[in-house]
Backbone as CSV, one residue per row, in Angstrom:
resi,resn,N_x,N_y,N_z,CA_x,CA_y,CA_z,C_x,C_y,C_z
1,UNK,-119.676,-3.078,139.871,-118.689,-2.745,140.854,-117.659,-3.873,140.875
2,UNK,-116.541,-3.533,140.651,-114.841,-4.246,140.818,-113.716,-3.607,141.112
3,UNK,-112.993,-4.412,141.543,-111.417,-3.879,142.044,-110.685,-3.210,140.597
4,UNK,-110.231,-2.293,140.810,-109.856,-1.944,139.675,-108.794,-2.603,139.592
5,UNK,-107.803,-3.521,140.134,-106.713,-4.404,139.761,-107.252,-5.455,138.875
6,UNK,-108.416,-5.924,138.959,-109.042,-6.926,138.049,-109.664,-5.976,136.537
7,UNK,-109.396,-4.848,136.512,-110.206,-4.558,135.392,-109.326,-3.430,134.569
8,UNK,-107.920,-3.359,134.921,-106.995,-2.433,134.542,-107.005,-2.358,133.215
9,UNK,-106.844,-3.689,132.633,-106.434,-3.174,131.115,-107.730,-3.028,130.218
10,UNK,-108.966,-3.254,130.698,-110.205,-2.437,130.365,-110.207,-1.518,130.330
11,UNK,-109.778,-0.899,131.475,-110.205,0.725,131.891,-108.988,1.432,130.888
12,UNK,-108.027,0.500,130.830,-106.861,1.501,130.337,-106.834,1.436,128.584
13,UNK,-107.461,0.167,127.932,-108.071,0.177,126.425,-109.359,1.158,126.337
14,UNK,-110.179,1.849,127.024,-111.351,2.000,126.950,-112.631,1.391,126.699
15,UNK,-112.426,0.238,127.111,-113.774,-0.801,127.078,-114.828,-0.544,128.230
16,UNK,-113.543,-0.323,129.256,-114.651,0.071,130.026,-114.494,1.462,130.365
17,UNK,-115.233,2.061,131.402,-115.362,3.949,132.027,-115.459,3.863,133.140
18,UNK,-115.155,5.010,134.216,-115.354,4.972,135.268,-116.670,5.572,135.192
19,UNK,-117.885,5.054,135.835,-119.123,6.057,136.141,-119.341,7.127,136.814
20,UNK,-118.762,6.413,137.907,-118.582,7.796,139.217,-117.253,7.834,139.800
21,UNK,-115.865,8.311,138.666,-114.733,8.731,138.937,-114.498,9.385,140.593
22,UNK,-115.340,9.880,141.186,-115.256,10.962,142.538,-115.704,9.958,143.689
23,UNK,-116.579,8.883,143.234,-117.122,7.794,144.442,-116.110,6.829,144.915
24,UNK,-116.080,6.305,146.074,-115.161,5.001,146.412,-116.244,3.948,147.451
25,UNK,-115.740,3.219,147.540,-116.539,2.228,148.546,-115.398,2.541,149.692
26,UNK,-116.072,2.028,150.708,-115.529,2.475,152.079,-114.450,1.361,152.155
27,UNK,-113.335,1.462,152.438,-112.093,0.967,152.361,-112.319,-0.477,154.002
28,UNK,-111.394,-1.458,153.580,-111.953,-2.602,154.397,-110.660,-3.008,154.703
29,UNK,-110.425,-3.872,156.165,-109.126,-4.282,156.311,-108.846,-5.325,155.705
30,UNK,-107.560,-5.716,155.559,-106.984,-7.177,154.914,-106.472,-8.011,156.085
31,UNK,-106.478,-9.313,156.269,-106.155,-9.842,157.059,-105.304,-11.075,156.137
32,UNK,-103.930,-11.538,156.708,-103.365,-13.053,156.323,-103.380,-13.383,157.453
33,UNK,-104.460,-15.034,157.661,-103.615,-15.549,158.908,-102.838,-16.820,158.209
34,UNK,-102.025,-17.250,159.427,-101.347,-18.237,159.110,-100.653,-19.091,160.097
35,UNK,-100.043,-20.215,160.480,-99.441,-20.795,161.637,-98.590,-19.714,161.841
36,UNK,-97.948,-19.751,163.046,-97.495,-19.265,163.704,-95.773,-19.914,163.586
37,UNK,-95.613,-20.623,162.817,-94.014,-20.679,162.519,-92.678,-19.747,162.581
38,UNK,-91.546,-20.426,163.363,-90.617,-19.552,163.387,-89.923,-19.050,161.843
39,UNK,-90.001,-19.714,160.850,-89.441,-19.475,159.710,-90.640,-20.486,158.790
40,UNK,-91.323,-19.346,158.089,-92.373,-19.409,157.037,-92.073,-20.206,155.849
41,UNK,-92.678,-20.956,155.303,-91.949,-21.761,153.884,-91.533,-19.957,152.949
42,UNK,-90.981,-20.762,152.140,-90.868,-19.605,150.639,-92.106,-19.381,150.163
43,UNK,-93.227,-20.306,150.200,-94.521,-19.871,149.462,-95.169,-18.708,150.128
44,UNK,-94.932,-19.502,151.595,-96.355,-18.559,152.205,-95.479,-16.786,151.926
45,UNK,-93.945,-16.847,152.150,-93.691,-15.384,152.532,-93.277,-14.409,151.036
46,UNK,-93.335,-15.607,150.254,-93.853,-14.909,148.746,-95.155,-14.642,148.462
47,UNK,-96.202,-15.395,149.252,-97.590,-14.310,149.048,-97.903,-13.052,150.195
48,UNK,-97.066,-13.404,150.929,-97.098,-12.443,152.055,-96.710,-11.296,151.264
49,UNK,-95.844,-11.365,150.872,-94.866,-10.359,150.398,-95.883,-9.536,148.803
50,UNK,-95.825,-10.554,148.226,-96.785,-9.988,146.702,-98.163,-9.006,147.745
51,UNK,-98.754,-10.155,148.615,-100.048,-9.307,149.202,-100.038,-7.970,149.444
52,UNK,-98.832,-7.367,150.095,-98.268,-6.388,150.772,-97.758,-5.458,149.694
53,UNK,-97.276,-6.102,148.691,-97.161,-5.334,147.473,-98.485,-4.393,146.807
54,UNK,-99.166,-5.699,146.774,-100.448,-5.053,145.748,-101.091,-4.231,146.477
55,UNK,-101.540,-4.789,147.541,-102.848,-4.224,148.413,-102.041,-3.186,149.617
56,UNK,-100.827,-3.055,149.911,-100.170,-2.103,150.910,-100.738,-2.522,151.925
């Protein structure tokens, strides 16, 4: 069992298979914490931002 973001270009060469294509694991919340700053560096709101990308 893995995220399929970690195992994409497996699944998509055929190295690896899905076993149980129809199964999912029960979906979990994401949390960022972080100080509470009025204006965030560039780092933190570039992972903010990528996070929100990948994971929605």
């Amino acid at each position: 069992m893995q995220n399929d973001a970690l195992l994409t270009g497996h699944l998509l060469s055929g190295a690896l298979v899905h076993l149980l294509p129809e199964w999912e694991l029960p979906s979990r919340a994401v949390h960022i914490v972080r100080r509470p700053e009025p204006r965030p560096s560039a780092k933190v709101r570039s992972f903010v931002d990528f996070a929100l990308e990948r994971l929605g």
